[in-house]
SEVEXKE-768039 format. One record per residue (C-alpha): residue in one letter; z, y, x. Coordinates in steps of 0.25 Angstrom, whole numbers, plus 5000, padded with zeros to 4 digits. Example, Ala and Ser with C-alpha at 12.3 -4.5 7.8 and 13.67 -1.06 7.14 Angstrom:
# SEVEXKE-768039
<code = A, Z = 5031, Y = 4982, X = 5049>
<code = S, Z = 5029, Y = 4996, X = 5055>
***
This chain:
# SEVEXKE-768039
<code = X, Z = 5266, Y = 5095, X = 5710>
<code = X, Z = 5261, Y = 5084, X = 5702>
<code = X, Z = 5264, Y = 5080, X = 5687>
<code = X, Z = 5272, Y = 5068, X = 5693>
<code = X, Z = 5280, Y = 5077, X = 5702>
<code = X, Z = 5282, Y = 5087, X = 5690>
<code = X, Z = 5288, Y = 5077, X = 5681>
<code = X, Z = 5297, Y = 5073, X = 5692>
<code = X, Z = 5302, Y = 5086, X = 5693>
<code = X, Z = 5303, Y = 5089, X = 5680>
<code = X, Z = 5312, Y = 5077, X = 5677>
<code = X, Z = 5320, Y = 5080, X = 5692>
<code = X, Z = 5322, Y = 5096, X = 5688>
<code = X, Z = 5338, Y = 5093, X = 5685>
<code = X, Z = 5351, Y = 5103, X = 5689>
<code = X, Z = 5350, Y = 5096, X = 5701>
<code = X, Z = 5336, Y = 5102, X = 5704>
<code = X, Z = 5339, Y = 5114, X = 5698>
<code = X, Z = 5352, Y = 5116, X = 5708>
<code = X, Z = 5343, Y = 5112, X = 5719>
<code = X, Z = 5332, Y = 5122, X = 5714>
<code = X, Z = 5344, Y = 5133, X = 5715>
<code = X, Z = 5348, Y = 5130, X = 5729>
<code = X, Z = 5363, Y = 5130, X = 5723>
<code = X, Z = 5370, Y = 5123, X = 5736>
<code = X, Z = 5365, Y = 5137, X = 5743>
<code = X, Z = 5375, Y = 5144, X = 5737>
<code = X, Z = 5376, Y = 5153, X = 5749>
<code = X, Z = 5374, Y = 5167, X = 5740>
<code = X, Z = 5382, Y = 5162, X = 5731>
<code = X, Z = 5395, Y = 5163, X = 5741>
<code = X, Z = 5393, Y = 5181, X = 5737>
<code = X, Z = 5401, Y = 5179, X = 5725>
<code = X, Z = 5414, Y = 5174, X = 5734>
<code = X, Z = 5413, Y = 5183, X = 5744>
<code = X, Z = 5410, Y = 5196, X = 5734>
<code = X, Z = 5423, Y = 5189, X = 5727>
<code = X, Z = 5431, Y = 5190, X = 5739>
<code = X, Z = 5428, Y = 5204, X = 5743>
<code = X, Z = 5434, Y = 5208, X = 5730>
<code = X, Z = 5447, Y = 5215, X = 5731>
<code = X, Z = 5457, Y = 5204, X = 5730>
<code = X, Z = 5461, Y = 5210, X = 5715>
<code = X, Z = 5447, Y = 5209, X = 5711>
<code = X, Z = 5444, Y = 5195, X = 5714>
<code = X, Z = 5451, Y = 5190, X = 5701>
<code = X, Z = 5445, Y = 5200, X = 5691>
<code = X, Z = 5441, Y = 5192, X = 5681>
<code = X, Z = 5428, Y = 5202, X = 5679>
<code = X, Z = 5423, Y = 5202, X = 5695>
<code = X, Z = 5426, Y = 5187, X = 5695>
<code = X, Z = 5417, Y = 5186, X = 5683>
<code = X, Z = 5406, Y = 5196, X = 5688>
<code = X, Z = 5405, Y = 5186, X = 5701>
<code = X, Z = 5405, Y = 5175, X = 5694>
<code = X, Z = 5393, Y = 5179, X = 5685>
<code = X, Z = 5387, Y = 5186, X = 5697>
<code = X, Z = 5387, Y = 5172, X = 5707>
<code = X, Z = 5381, Y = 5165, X = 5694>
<code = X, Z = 5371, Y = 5174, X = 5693>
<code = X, Z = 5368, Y = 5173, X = 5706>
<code = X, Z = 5368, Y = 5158, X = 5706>
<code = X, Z = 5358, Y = 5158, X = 5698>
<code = X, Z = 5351, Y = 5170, X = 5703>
<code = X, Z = 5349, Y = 5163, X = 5716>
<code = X, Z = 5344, Y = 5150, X = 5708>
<code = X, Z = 5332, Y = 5158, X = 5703>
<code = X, Z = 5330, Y = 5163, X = 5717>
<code = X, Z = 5329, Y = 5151, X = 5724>
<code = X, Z = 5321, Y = 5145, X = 5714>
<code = X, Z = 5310, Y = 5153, X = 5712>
<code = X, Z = 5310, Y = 5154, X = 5728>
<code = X, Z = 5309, Y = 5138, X = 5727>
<code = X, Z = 5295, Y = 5140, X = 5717>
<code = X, Z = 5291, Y = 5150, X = 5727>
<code = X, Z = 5291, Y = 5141, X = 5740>
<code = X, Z = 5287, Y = 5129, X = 5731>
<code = X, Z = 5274, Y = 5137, X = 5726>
<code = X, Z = 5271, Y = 5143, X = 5740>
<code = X, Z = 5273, Y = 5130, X = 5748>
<code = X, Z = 5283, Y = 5136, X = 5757>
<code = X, Z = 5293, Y = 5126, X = 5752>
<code = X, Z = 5285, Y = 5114, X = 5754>
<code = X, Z = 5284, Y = 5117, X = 5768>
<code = X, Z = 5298, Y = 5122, X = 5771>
<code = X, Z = 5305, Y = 5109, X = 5764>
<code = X, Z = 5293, Y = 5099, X = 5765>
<code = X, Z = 5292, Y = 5084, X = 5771>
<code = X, Z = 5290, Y = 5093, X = 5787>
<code = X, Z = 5305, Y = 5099, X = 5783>
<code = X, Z = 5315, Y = 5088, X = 5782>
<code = X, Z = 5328, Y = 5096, X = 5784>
<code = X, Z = 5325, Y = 5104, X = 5770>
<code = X, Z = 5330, Y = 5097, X = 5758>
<code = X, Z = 5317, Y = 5097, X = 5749>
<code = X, Z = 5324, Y = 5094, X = 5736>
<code = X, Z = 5330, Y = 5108, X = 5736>
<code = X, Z = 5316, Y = 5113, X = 5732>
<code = X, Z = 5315, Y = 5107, X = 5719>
<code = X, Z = 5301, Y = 5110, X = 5716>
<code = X, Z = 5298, Y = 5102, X = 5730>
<code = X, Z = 5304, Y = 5092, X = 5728>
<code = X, Z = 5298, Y = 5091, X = 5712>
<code = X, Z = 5311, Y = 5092, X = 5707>
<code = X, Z = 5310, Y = 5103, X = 5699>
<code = X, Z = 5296, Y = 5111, X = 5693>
<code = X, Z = 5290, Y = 5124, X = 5694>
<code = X, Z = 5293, Y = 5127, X = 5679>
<code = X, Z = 5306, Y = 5121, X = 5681>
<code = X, Z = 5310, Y = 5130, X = 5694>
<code = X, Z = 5304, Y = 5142, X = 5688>
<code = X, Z = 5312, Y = 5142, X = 5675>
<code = X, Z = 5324, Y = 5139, X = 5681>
<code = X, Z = 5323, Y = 5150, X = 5690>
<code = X, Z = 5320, Y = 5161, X = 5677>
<code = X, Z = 5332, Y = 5156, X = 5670>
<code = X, Z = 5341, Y = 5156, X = 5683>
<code = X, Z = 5336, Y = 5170, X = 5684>
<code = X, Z = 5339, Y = 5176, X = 5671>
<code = X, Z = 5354, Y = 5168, X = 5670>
<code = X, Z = 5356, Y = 5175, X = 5682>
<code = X, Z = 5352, Y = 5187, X = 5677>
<code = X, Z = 5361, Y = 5187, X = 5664>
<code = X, Z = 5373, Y = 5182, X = 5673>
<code = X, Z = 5372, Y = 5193, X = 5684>
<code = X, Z = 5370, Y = 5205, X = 5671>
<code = X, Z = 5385, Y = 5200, X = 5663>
<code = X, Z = 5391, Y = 5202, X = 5680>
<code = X, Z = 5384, Y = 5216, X = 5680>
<code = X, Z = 5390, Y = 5218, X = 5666>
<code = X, Z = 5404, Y = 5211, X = 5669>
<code = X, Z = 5405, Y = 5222, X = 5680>
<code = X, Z = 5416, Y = 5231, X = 5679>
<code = X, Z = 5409, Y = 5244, X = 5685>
<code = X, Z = 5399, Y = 5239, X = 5695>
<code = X, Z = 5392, Y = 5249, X = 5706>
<code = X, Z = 5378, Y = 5253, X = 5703>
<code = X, Z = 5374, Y = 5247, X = 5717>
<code = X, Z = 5379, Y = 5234, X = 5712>
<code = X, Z = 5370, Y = 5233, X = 5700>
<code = X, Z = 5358, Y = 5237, X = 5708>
<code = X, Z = 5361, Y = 5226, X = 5718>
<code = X, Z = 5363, Y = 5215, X = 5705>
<code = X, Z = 5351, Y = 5220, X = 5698>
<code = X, Z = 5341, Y = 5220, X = 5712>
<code = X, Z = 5347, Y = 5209, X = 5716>
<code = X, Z = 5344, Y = 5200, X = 5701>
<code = X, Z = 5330, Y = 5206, X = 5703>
<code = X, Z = 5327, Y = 5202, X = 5716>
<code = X, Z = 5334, Y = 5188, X = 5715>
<code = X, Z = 5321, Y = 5180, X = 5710>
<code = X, Z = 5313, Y = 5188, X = 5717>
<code = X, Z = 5315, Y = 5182, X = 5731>
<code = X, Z = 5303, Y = 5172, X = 5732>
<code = X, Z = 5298, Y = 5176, X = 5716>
<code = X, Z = 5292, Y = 5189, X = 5711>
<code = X, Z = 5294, Y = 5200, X = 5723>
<code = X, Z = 5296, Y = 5185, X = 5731>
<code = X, Z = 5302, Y = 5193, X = 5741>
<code = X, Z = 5305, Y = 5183, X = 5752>
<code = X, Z = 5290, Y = 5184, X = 5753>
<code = X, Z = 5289, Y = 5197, X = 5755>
<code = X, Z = 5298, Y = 5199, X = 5768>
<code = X, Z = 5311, Y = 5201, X = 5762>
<code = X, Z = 5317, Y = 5186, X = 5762>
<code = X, Z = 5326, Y = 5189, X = 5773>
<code = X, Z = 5332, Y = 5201, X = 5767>
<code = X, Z = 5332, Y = 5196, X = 5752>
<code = X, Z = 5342, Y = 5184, X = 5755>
<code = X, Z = 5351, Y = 5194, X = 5764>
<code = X, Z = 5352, Y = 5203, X = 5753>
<code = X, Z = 5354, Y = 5194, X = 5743>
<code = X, Z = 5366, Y = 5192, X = 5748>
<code = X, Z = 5370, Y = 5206, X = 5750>
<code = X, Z = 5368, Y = 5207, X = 5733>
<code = X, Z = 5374, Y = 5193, X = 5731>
<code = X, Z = 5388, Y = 5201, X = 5737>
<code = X, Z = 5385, Y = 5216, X = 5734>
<code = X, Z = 5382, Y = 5214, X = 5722>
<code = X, Z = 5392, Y = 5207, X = 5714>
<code = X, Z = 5402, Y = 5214, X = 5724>
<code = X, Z = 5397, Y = 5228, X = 5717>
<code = X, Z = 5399, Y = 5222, X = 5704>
<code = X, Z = 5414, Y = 5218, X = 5705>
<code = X, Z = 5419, Y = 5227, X = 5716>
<code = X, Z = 5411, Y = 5241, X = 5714>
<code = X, Z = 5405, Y = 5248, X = 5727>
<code = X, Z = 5405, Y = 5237, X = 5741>
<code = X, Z = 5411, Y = 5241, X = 5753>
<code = X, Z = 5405, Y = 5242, X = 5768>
<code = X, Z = 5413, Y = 5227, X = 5769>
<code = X, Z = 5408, Y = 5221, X = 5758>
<code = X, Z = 5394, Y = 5225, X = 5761>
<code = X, Z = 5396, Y = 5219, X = 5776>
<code = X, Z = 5400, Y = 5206, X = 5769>
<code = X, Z = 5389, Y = 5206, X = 5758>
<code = X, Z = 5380, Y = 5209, X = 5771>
<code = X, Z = 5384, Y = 5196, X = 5778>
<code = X, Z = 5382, Y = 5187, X = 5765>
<code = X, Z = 5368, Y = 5192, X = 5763>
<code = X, Z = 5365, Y = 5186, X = 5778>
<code = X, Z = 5371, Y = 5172, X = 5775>
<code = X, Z = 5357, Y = 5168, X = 5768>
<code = X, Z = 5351, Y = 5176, X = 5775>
<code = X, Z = 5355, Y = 5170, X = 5789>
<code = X, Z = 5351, Y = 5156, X = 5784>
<code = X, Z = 5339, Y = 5160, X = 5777>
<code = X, Z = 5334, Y = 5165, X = 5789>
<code = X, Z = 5335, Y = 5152, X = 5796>
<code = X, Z = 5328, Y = 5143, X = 5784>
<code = X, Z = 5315, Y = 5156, X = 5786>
<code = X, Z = 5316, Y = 5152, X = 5801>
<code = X, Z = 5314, Y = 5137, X = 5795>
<code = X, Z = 5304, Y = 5140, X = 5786>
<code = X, Z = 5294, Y = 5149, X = 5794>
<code = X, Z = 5281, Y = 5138, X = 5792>
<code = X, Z = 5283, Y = 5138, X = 5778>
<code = X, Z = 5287, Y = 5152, X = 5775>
<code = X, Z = 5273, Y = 5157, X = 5782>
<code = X, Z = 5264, Y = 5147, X = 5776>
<code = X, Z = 5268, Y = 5155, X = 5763>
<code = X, Z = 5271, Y = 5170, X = 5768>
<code = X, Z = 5284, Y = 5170, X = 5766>
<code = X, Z = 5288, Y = 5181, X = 5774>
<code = X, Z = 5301, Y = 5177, X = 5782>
<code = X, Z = 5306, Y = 5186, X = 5795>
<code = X, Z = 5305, Y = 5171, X = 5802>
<code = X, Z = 5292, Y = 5169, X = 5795>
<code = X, Z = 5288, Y = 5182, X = 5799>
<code = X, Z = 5292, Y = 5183, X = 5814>
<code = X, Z = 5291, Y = 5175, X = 5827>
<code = X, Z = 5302, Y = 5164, X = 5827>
<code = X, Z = 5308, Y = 5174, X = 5838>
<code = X, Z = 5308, Y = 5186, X = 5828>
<code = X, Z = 5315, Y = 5178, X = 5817>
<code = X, Z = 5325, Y = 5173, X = 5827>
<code = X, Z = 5328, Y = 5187, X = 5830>
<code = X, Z = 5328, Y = 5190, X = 5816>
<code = X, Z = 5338, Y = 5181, X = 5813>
<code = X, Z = 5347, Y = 5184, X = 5823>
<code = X, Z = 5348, Y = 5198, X = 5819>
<code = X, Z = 5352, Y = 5196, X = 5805>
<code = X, Z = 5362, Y = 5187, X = 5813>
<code = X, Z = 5367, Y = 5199, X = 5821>
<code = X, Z = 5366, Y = 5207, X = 5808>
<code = X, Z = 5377, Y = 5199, X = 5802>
<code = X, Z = 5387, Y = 5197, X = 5812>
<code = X, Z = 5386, Y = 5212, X = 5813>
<code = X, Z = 5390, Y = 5215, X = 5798>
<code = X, Z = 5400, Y = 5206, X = 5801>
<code = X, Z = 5405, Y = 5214, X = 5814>
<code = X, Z = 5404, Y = 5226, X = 5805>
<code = X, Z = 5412, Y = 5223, X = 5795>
<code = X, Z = 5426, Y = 5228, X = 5799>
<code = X, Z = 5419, Y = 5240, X = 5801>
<code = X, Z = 5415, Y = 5243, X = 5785>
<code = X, Z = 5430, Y = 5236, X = 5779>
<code = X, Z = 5432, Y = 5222, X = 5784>
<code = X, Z = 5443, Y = 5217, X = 5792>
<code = X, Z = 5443, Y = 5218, X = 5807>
<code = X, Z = 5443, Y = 5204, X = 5808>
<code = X, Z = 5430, Y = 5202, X = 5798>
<code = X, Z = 5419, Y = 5199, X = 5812>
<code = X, Z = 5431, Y = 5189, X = 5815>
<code = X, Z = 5431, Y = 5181, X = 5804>
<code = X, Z = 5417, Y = 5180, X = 5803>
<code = X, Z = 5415, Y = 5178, X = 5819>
<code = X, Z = 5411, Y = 5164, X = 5811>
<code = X, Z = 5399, Y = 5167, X = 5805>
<code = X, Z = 5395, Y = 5174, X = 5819>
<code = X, Z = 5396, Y = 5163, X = 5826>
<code = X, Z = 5390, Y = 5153, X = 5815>
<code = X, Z = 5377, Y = 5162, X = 5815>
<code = X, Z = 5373, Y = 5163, X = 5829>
<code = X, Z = 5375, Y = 5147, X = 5830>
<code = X, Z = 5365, Y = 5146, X = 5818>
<code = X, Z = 5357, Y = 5157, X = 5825>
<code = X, Z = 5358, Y = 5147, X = 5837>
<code = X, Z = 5355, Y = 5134, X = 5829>
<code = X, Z = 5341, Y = 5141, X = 5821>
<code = X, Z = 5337, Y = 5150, X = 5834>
<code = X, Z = 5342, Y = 5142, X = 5846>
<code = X, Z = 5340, Y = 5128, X = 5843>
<code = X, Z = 5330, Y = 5131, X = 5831>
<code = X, Z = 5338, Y = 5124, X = 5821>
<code = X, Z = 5335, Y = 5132, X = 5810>
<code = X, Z = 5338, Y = 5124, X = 5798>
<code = X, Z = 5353, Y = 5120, X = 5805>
<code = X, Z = 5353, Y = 5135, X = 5805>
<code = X, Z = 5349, Y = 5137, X = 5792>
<code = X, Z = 5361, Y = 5129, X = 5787>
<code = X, Z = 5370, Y = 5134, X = 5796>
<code = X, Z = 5367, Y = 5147, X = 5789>
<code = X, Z = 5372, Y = 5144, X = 5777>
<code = X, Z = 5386, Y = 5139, X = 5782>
<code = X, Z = 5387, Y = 5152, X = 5789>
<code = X, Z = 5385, Y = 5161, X = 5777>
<code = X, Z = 5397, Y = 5152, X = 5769>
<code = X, Z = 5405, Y = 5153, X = 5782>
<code = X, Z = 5403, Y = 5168, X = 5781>
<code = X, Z = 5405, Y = 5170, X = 5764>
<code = X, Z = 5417, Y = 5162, X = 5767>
<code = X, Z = 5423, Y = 5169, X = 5776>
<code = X, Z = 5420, Y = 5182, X = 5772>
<code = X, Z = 5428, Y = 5178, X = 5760>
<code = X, Z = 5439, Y = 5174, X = 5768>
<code = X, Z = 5438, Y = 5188, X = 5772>
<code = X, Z = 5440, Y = 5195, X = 5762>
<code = X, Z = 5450, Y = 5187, X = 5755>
<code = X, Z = 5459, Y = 5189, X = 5766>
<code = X, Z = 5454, Y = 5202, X = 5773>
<code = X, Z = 5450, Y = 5208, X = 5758>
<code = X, Z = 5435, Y = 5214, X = 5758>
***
């Protein structure tokens, strides 16, 4: 970057920059924190100390998930895997939602900002631990593993580069509902892991589809994807068994303490995932996929909620 682009940047690096560099409209993890709430025993719900263990929690995570996504923004800035996934040869990618590609923000500036929303993180997700009235062992175990391993997604271990992208962003959101569920509610039953299951494959099933997109650039760099990985034939298959793997936790679930009706009212989000199945795989229009995929997981949040207000989790 030149000294003329630098200044640029410098004088651009405003809250507007900063939100962008945070990915805060993706707020798609975020949606834990109202469907933990909602499987909460209707006298539970308005607790003045599980509401305030949430809140600090979904804070936390906020911020959490800033740090994240930032530091993954330095890495694909650094190893060129950004510049060819949202380049000039990429129109449909919104470039200014890479701040350091589009010289709105520095390195300095990106890198500090991701240290600071790290450690408020931190302090916020230790007073929820502490607020906790008699939490599990297990749930501190999946709080502290999961605080360690949040920066640590394209940074430090850089796990995404190592073979695990997949199933760090499923099991993210399996910690993002287990979590702050053992926190307030004690031990999770087999229904609220079912559901906790089925959130964590939300990001999964449209991050799949942004891989399948960013094949070219993700081997130029080594970053080892399943689609990168495979034939475009094994990531189809790939794809469509974690498909198949959620519609079956959802068919499952009046099995372990859902309501009969649970595969009913989510018959939805079947149907919405084999048309985005269809759209990436059938008529190869993957990034149509990809933002279908985030409708479908805030279809599904929402009505799980709707769930278990009215059917009780």
């Amino acid at each position: 970057m030149t000294t003329a682009v630098r200044g640029q940047a410098r004088q651009a690096g405003t809250w507007q920059a900063y939100a962008r560099l945070a990915k805060l409209d993706v707020f798609d993890y975020y949606l834990s924190a109202l469907l933990v709430w909602t499987m909460l025993a209707p006298s539970a719900r308005l607790d003045e100390r599980n509401l305030g263990v949430l809140a600090l929690f979904l804070a936390g995570e906020v911020l959490l998930m800033a740090c994240l996504v930032a530091l993954d923004d330095r890495t694909g800035y650094r190893d060129g895997s950004d510049l060819r996934n949202y380049g000039p040869d990429a129109p449909a990618r919104r470039l200014r939602r890479k701040p350091l590609l589009a010289g709105t923000l520095t390195e300095p500036q990106v890198v500090r900002f991701a240290v600071l929303t790290f450690l408020a993180g931190t302090l916020l997700w230790t007073v929820a631990v502490t607020a906790a009235a008699d939490p599990p062992t297990w749930a501190l175990v999946v709080t502290a593993v999961t605080l360690v391993l949040y920066p640590q997604y394209s940074w430090g271990l850089a796990l995404s580069y190592r073979g695990c992208q997949e199933l760090y962003i499923a099991a993210l959101g399996w910690a993002l509902v287990l979590a702050p569920y053992g926190l307030v509610a004690g031990d999770a039953s087999g229904y609220v892991l079912v559901q906790a299951l089925i959130f964590g494959l939300g990001p999964l099933l449209f991050g799949v589809y942004s891989n399948t997109n960013d094949i070219a650039g993700d081997r130029s760099v080594g970053r080892p994807t399943v689609a990168a990985l495979v034939s475009r034939r094994g990531n189809a298959v790939f794809v469509a068994a974690v498909s198949v793997a959620e519609t079956a936790l959802v068919l499952c679930a009046p099995f372990v303490g859902g309501p009969w009706w649970f595969p009913l009212a989510l018959l939805p989000t079947i149907l919405l995932r084999a048309n985005q199945y269809r759209l990436g795989f059938g008529r190869h229009e993957i990034l149509r996929a990809r933002r279908l995929g985030i409708v479908i997981h805030r279809v599904t949040v929402l009505t799980l909620v709707v769930v278990n207000l009215v059917g009780g989790a």
